[in-house]
N, C-alpha and C positions, 0 to 999 in steps of 0.2 A: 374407893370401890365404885361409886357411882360414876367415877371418870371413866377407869376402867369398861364398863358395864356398855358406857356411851359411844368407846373406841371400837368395840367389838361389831357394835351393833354399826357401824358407820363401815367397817369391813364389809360385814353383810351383805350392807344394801350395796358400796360399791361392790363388790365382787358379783351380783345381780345385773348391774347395768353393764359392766365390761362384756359378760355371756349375752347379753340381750342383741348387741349384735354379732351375726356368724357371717366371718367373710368365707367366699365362695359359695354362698349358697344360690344365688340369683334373686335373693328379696332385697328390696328397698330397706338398706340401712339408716337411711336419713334420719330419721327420726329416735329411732335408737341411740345413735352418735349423739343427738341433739340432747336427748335427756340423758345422757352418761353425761354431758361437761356440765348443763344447767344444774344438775343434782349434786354435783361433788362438791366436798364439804371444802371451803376456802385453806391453801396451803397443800392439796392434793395434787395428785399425778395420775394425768390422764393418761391411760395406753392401749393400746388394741391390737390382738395376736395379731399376725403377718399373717397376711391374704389378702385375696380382694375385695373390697367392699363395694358396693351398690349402692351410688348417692346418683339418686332420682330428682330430690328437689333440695329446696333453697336450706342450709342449717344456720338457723340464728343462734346467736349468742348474745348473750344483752347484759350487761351489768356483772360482768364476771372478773374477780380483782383473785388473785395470788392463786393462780392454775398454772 
């Protein structure tokens, strides 16, 4: 149940960061992009709808194993 509970809520949030960037809109994705890969939980899939995106500056990644 509590696993359960943990998986849901791990949807959530990623399903939050995936929207957080909107390509085509002419805003600075950068950052967005950046916290969608640092936040996903290890063994996840990152993706983002088909458009353009808007990378202004540098996106780190540091310390990210089984993405």
């Amino acid at each position: 149940m509590i696993r359960s509970v943990f998986y849901i809520l791990i949807f959530i949030l990623s399903t939050a960061y995936v929207n957080a960037a909107i390509p085509n809109d002419g805003i600075d994705d950068s950052k967005s992009i950046e916290n969608m890969i640092m936040n996903s939980p290890p063994g996840s899939t990152v993706s983002l709808k088909t458009g353009t995106y808007d990378i202004c500056s540098k996106i780190n990644i540091k310390n990210i194993k089984d993405i």
